[in-house]
C-alpha positions in Angstrom: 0.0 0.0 0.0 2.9 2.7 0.9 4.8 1.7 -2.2 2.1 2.2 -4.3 1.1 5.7 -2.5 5.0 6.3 -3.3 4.5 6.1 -7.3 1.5 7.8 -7.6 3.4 11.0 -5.6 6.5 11.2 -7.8 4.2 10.5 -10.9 2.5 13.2 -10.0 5.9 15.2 -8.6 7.4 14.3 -12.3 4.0 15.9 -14.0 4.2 19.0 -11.7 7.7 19.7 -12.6 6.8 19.1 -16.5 4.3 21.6 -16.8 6.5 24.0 -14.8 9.4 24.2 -17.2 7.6 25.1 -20.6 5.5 28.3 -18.4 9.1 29.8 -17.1 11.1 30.1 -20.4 12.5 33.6 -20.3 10.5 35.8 -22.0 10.6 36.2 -26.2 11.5 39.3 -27.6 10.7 41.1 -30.7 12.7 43.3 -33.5 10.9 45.6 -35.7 13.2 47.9 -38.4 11.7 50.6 -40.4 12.3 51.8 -43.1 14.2 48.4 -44.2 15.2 48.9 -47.1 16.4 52.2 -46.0 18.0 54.7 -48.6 20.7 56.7 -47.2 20.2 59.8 -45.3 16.9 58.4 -44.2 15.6 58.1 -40.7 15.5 54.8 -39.3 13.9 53.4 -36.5 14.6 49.9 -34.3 12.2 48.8 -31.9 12.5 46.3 -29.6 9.6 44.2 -27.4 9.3 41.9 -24.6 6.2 40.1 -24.6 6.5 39.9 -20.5 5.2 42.3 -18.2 7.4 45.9 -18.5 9.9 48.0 -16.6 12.4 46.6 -19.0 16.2 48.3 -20.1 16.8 47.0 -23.7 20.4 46.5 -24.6 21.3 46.6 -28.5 24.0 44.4 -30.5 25.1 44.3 -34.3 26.7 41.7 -36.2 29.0 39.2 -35.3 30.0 39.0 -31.7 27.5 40.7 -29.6 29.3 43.9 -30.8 26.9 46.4 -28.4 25.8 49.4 -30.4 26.4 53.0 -28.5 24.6 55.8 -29.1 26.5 59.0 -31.3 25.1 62.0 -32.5 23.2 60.1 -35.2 22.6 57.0 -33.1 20.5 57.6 -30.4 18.0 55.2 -27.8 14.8 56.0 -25.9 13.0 53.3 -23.6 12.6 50.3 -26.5 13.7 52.9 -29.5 17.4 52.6 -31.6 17.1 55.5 -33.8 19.5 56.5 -36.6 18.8 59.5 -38.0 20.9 59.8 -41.4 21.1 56.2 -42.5 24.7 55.4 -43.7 25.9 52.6 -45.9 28.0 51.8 -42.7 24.4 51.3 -40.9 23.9 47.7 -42.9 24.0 44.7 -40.8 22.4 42.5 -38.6 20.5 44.2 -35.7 19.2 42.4 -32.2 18.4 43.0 -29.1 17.1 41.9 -25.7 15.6 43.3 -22.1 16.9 43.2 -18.7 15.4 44.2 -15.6 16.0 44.2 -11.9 13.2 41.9 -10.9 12.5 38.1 -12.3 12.9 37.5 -15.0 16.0 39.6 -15.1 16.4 39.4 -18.9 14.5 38.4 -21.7 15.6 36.2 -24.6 17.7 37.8 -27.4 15.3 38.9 -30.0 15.6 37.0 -34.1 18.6 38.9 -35.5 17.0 41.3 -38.1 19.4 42.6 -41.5 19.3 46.3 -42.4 20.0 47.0 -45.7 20.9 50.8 -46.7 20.9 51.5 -50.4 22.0 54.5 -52.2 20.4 57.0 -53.2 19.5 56.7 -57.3 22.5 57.6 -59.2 22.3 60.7 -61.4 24.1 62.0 -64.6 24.7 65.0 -65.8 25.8 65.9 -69.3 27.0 69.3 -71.2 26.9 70.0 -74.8 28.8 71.5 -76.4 32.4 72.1 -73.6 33.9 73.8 -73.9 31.7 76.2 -75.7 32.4 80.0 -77.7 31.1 82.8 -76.0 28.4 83.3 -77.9 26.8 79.9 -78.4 23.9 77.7 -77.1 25.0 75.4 -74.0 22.6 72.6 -73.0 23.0 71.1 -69.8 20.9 67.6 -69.2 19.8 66.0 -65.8 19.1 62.1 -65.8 18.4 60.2 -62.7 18.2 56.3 -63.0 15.8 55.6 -60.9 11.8 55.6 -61.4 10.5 58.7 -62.6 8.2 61.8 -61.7 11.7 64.0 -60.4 12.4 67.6 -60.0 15.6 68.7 -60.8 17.6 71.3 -58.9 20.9 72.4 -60.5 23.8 74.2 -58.8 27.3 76.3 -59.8 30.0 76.5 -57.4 30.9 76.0 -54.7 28.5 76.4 -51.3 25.7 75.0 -53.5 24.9 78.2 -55.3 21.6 77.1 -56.5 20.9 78.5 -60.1 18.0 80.7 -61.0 16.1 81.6 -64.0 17.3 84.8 -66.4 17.0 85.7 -69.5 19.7 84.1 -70.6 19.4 80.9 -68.5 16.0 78.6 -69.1 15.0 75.4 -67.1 12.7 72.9 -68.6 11.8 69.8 -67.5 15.6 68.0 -67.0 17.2 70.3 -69.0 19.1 73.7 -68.2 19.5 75.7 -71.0 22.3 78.6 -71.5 21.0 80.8 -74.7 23.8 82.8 -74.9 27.2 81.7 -73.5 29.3 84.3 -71.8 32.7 83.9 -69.8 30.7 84.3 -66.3 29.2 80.7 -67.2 32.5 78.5 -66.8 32.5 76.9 -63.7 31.5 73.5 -62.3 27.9 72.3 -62.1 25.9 69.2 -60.6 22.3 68.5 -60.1 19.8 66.3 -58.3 16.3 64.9 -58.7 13.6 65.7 -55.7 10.5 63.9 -55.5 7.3 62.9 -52.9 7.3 59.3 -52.8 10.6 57.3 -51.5 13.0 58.0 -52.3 12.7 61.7 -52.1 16.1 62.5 -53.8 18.8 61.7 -55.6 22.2 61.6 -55.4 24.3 65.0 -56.5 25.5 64.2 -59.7 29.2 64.1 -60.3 30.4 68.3 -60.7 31.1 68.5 -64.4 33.4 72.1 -65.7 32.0 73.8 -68.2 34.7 75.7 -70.3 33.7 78.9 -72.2 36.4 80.1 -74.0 36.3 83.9 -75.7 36.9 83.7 -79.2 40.2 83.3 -80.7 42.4 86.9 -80.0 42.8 89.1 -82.3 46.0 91.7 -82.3 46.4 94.8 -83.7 49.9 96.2 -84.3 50.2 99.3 -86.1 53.7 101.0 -86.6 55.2 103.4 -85.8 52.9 104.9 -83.2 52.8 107.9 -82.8 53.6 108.7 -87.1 54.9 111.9 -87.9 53.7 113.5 -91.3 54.5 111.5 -94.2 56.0 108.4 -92.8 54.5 105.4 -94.1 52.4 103.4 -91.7 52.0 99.4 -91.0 48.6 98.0 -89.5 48.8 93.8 -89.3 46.0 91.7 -87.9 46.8 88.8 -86.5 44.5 85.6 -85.0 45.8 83.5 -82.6 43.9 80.6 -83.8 44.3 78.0 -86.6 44.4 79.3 -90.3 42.4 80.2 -93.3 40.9 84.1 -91.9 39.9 86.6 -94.1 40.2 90.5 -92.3 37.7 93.3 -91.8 39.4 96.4 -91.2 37.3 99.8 -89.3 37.9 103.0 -88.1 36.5 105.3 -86.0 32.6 104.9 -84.4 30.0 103.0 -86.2 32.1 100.3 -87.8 33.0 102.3 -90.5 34.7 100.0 -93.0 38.1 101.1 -94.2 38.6 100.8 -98.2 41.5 100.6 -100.0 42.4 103.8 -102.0 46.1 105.2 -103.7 47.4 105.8 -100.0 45.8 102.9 -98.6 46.2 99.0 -99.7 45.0 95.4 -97.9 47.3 92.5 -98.4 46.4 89.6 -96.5 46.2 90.8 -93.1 48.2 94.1 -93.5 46.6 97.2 -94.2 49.6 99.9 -95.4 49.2 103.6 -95.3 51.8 104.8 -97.4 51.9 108.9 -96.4 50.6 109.6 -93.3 48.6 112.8 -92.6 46.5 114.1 -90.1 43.3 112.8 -91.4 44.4 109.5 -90.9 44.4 110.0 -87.5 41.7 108.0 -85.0 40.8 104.7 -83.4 41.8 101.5 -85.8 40.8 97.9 -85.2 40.0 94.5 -86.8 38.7 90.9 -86.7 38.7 87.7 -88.8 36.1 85.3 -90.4 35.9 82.1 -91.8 33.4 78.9 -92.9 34.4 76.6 -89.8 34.2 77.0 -86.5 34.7 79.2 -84.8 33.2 81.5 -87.3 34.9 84.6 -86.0 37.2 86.2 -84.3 37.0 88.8 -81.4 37.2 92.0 -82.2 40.7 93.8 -81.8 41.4 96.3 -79.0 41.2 99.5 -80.6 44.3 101.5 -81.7 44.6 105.0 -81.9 46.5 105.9 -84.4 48.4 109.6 -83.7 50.1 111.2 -86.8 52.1 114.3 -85.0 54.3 116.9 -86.6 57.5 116.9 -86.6 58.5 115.8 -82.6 60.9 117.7 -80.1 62.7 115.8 -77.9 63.3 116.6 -74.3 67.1 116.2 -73.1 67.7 116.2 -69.4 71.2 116.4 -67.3 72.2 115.0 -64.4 73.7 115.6 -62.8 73.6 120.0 -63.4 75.8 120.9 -60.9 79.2 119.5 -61.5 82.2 118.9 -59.6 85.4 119.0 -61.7 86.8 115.5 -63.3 82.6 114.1 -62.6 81.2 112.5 -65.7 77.6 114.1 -66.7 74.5 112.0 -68.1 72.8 113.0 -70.9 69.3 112.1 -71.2 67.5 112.5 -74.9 63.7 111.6 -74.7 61.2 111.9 -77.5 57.6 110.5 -77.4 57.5 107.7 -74.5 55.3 105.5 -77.5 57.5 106.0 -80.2 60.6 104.1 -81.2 63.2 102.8 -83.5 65.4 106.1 -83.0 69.0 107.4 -83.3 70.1 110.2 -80.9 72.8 112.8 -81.9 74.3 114.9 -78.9 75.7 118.9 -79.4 77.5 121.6 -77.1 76.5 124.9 -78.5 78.8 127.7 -79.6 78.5 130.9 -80.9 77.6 131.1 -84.5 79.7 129.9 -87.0 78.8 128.7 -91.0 78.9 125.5 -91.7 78.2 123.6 -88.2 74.5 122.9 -87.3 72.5 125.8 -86.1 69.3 126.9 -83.6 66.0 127.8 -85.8 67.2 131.7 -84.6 70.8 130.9 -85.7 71.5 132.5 -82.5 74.2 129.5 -81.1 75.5 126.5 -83.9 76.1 123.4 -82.1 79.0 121.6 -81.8 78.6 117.2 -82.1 80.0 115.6 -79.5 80.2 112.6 -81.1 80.7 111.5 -84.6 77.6 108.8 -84.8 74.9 108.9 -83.4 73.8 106.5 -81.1 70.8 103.8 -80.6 70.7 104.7 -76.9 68.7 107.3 -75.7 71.7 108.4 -73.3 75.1 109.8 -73.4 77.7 110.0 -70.9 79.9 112.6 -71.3 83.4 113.1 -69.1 84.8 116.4 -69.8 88.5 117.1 -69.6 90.0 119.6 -67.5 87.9 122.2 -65.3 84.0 122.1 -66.7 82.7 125.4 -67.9 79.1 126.2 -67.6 77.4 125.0 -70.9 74.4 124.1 -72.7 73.6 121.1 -74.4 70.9 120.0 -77.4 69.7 116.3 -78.6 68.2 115.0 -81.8 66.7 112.1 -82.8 66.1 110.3 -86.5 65.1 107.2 -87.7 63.7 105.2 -90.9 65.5 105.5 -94.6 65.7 107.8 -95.6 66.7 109.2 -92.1 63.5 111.3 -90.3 65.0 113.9 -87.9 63.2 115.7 -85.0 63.7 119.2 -84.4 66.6 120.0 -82.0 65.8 119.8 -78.3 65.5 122.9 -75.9 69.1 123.7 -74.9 69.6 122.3 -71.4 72.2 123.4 -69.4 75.4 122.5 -67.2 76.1 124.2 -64.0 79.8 124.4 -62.4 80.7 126.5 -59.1 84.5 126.4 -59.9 85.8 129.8 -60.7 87.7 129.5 -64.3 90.5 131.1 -65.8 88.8 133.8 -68.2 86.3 135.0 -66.2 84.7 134.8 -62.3 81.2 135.9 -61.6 81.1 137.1 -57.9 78.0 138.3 -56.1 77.8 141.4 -53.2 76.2 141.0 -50.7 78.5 137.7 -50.9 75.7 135.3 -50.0 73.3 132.9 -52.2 70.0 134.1 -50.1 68.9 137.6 -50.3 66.0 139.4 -48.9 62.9 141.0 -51.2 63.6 144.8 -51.8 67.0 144.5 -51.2 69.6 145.2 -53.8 71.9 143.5 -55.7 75.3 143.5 -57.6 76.5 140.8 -60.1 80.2 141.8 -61.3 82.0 139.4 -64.5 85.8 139.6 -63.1 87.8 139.3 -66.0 91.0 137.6 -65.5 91.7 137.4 -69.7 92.2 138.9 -72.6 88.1 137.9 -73.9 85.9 140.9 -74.8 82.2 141.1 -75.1 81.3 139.3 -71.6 77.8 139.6 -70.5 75.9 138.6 -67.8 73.5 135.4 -68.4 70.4 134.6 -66.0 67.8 131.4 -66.0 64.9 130.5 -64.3 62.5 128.0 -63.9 60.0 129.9 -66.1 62.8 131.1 -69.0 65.5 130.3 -70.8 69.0 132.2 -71.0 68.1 136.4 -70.7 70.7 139.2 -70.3 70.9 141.9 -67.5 68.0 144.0 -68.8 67.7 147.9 -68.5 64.5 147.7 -66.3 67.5 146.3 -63.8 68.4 150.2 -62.8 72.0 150.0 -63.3 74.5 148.5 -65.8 78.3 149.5 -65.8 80.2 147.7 -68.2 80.5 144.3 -66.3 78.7 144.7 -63.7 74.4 144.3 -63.2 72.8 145.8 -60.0 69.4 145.0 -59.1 68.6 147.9 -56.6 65.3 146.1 -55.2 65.0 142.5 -55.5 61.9 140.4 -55.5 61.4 136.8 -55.8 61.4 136.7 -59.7 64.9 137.5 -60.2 65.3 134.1 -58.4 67.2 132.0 -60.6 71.5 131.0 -61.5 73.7 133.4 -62.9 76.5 133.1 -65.0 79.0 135.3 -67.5 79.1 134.6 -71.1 81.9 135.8 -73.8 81.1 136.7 -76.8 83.5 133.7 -78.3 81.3 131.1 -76.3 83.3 131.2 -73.3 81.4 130.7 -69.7 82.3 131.7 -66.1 81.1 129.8 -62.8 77.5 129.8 -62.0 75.5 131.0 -59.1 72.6 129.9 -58.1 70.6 132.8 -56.3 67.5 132.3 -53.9 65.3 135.8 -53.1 62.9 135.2 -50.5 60.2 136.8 -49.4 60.3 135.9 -45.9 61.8 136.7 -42.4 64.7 134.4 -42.5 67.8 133.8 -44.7 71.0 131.6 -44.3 74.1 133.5 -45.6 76.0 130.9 -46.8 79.3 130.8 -49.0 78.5 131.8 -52.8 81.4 129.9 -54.3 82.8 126.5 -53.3 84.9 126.3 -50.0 88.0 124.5 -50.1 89.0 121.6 -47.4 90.7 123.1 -44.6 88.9 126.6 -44.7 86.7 127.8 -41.8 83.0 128.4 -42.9 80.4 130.5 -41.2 77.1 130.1 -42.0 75.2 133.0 -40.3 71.0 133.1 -39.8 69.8 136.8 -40.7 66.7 138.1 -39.6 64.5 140.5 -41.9 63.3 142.5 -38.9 66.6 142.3 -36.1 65.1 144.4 -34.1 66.7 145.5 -30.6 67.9 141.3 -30.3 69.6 140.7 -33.4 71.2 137.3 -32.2 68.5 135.2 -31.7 68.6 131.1 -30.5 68.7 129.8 -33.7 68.8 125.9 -34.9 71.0 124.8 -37.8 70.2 121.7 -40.1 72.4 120.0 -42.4 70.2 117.7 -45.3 67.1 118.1 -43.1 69.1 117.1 -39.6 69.3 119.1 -36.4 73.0 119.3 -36.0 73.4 122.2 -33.7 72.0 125.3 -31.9 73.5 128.4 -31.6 72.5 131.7 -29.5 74.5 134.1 -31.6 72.7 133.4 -34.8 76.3 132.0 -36.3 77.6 128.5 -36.8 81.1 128.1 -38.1 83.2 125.2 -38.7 86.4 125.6 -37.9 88.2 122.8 -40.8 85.7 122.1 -43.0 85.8 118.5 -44.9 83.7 117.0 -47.6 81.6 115.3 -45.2 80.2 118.8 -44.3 78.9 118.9 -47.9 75.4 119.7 -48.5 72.3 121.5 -48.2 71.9 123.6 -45.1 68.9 125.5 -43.2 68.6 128.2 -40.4 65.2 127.8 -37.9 64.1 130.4 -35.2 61.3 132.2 -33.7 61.4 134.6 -36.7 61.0 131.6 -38.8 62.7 129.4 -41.5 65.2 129.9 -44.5 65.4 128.3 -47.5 68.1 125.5 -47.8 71.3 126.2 -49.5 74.1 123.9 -50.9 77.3 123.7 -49.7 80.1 122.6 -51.9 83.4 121.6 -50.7 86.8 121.5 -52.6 90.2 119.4 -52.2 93.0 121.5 -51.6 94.6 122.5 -54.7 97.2 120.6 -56.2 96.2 117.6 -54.1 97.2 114.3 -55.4 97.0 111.1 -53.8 100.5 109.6 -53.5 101.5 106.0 -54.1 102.0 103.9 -51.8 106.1 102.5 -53.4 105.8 99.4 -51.2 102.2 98.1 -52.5 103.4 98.9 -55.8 106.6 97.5 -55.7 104.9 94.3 -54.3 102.3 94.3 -57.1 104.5 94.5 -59.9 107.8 92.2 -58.9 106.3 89.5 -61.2 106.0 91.7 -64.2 108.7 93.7 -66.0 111.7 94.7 -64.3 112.1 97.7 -67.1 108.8 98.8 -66.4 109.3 98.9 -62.3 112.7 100.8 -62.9 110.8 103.3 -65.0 107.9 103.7 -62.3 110.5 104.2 -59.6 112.3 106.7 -61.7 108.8 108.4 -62.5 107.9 108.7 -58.7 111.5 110.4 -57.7 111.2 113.0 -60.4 107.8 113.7 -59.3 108.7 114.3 -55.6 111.7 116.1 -56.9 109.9 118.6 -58.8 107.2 119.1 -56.0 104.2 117.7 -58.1 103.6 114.3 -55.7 101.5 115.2 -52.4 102.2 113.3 -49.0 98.5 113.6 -48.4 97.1 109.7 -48.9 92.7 108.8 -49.3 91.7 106.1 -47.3 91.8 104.3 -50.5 94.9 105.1 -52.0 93.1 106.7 -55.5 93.1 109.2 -57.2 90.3 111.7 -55.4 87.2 112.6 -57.3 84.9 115.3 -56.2 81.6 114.5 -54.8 79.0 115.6 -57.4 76.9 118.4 -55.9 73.2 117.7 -57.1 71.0 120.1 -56.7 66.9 120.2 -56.3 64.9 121.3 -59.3 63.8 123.8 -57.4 66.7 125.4 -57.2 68.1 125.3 -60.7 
């Protein structure tokens, strides 16, 4: 009886149990994915369920080795939600997922592993016909997207997706973009896409393609020479940088007026000759090409103005004006900046005399200083011995036969240094003079020449004599009894056989304050005073006064003098007076080697130097040197250089000349 009581109790145990294990399985859980397919950039959402009770956290996995997903900024999860917001190609893969909770059951089975497939978005193409195009021509740009149908296209230029709009010149209809007329602001790079309602909504961008618009081929216009002078014959060619095979339209002036051929005026190929230029074929030139293939034409020519002058002047410059002894000078001959293709012929002028080249007033016949001329538009000359003051013409000529230009306005050379003939001194001794005070100019003869006047120019004329409206002339001598600032200017003596003295340059001014400075150059060694003179002294005639050298504060002085005691040639150049009473006007300073000043040879260099060559020629240099010292012509005095000194060249503002 108890064992059968025992069997019926496990029996019923073993039933129990059974029934048990299939209601506690843990609990199933379910994956839903939408979109799937997704297209990329879409929004896709994951959701995961546990079909037991709730309060459940949900833990998310893809592909292969329970890899856990995390959340991102486009990856993000809310109770039983996975999001991703912009589906990427890197989304795809197998998705699961499962709950877990604190209570029993304390996680739920993993869910059936679901695959997410992200596609791309439908492919589109763009084309562009014709590219590169002419400016000028039709451009059609075509849209196609490969993908169902029913789009809207959107196109774009540039970068920052620049989205194109609608002109008159640029039409969109249906998948086509049209350009009518082509211009150089249409190159750039292009794409498009395709929009739509019903999934997918868009396209991809198509791939950028560059459209080319190229101008049409150049066309140049040369015409020469430019600017023409009366009668010269004249060559305008047309050239197109482009293939072959043009035929030339030639026009002048407004309205595309057409130019003909005529006795003067002949077309060959693509050269249009005038053969004697005149005025009235003067004005704006230009041309372009045409021919049966593409492209049909050519640009247009930038317009050339012709100019057909009279006979040119040139204008000859010198620098520098003021010369130190030994200097070379710098001629300058200048005709029309546009015009080339000249020779340039350099004179010295001289009195009149037949049979040399004269001035239109045959007042001066010029002297060449060359034989040729030459293909340079400058000329250096190095005059020998002390330099006079002088003036100086140019010419120019080119072509065969030989076209000249007239003669240039004389242009002159200034020197300080007192010559032989003749000195021009100045009293007051000074080169800055006060309005209505007077003045004395006197030609010191020191020759037998006759005939010597006193010369003046200014800024505003040429070479003028003392005139009688002066006040006083006696024989050499010009006083101006009250000055004013037109009689500004340099001053020099002429003879009447061409001969010239020193200059001086002479500064009136109409204000309170002048520098009295030396009027003729000071020699190294000499003690200079430079004095600061007041128009109105007053009962304090020695004011504090400040002294500048080349725009420098060097010293200040309450006597109203600054000497220096041994001057040099470092204390060369332009000097100024300041004060209460005002400024002066600057004036130059030119310092002098002592005369007779050599620089002597250094025997041991020069024996050193020369042991390799020649021992006749080192005998005869040795010999040289002792007859020099013997005969008192070799200074002791040595440059830091061991050379032959040259003077510093004095240059002088234009205002001042």
């Amino acid at each position: 009886m108890e064992s059968t009581l025992l069997c019926v109790l496990l029996l019923l145990n073993t039933y129990i149990n059974s029934g048990h294990s299939e209601d506690d399985a843990l609990p199933k859980t379910t994956l839903t994915v939408k979109p799937n397919p997704a297209f990329t950039g879409e929004k896709v959402t994951l959701k995961c369920s546990v079909t037991y009770d709730s309060s459940w956290n949900y833990q998310w996995y893809k592909d292969w080795n329970y890899n856990v997903v995390s959340q991102s900024v486009s990856h993000t999860i809310t109770g039983n939600t996975f999001t991703i917001s912009r589906a990427a190609e890197s989304d795809q893969g197998q998705y699961w997922c499962e709950g877990n909770r604190v209570s029993r059951p304390t996680s739920s089975q993993p869910g059936d592993p679901v695959t997410l497939t992200v596609e791309a978005l439908p492919k589109t193409t763009l084309t562009v016909k014709p590219n590169p195009a002419y400016t000028g021509e039709k451009v059609t740009l075509k849209c196609s997207v490969t993908y169902a149908s029913r789009w809207n296209y959107q196109w774009y230029k540039d970068r920052n997706y620049n989205v194109v709009s609608q002109s008159a010149r640029h039409t969109i209809t249906g998948n086509t973009f049209t350009i009518s007329r082509a211009a150089e602001s249409d190159q750039g790079q292009y794409w498009c896409e395709g929009n739509r309602l019903s999934r997918p909504t868009s396209s991809q961008l198509s791939d950028p393609v560059t459209l080319t618009v190229e101008a049409l081929p150049k066309t140049t216009l040369t015409v020469k020479p430019n600017p023409a002078f009366t009668g010269e014959t004249v060559t305008l060619m047309c050239s197109v940088t482009y293939a072959s095979r043009w035929n030339y339209q030639w026009y002048k002036d407004r309205n595309y007026n057409v130019v003909s051929q005529s006795v003067r005026h002949t077309i060959t190929g693509n050269t249009l000759t005038i053969s004697r230029a005149a005025e009235s074929d003067q004005g704006q030139y230009w041309c372009e090409g045409n021919r049966l293939s593409r492209p049909t034409s050519s640009q247009l020519s930038d317009p050339v103005t012709l100019t057909v002058e009279d006979q040119p002047q040139p204008v000859l410059s010198i620098s520098p004006q003021w010369l130190n002894p030994g200097d070379s000078v710098s001629l300058s001959c200048e005709v029309d900046k546009t015009s080339t293709g000249w020779r340039f012929s350099w004179y010295r002028t001289v009195p009149y005399r037949a049979g040399l080249p004269s001035l239109s007033d045959k007042s001066y016949s010029l002297q060449p200083l060359s034989d040729n001329g030459t293909s340079e538009d400058s000329y250096t000359l190095i005059p020998a011995g002390p330099t006079p003051t002088g003036e100086y013409v140019c010419r120019a000529g080119r072509g065969d036969p030989v076209y000249d230009t007239l003669y240039s306005e004389p242009q002159f050379l200034w020197s300080g240094d007192l010559q032989p003939s003749v000195s021009l001194t100045v009293n007051p001794n000074t080169t800055q003079h006060f309005t209505s005070k007077s003045l004395s100019l006197i030609c010191e003869l020191k020759g037998n020449s006759t005939g010597w006047r006193l010369k003046r120019h200014t800024e505003t004329a040429w070479r003028s004599e003392c005139p009688s409206t002066w006040r006083s002339i006696t024989e050499s001598t010009c006083t101006i009894t009250s000055l004013t600032t037109w009689y500004s200017g340099v001053f020099w003596c002429e003879s009447g056989s061409g001969e010239n003295s020193n200059a001086v340059n002479i500064t009136v001014n109409d204000g309170d304050v002048i520098l009295e400075s030396p009027v003729h150059p000071v020699t190294e060694g000499d003690t200079v005073t430079l004095t600061c003179t007041f128009r109105h002294q007053g009962t304090n005639p020695k004011l504090n006064t400040d002294f500048y050298k080349d725009g420098t504060l060097i010293k200040n002085e309450t006597t109203g003098e600054m000497t220096i005691p041994t001057v040099s040639k470092s204390d060369e150049g332009f000097y100024k007076c300041k004060s209460g009473e005002g400024e002066s006007p600057e004036s130059w300073v030119t310092v002098r080697d002592p005369p007779g000043s050599v620089v002597s040879i250094s025997l041991t260099r020069l024996l050193c130097g020369l042991l390799v060559m020649s021992p006749f020629l080192l005998v005869s240099i040795v010999l040289t040197v002792k007859c020099c010292r013997a005969r008192g012509l070799c200074s002791t005095v040595k440059s830091p250089q061991d050379q032959i000194p040259c003077d510093d060249v004095i240059e002088q503002n234009e205002s001042l000349v």
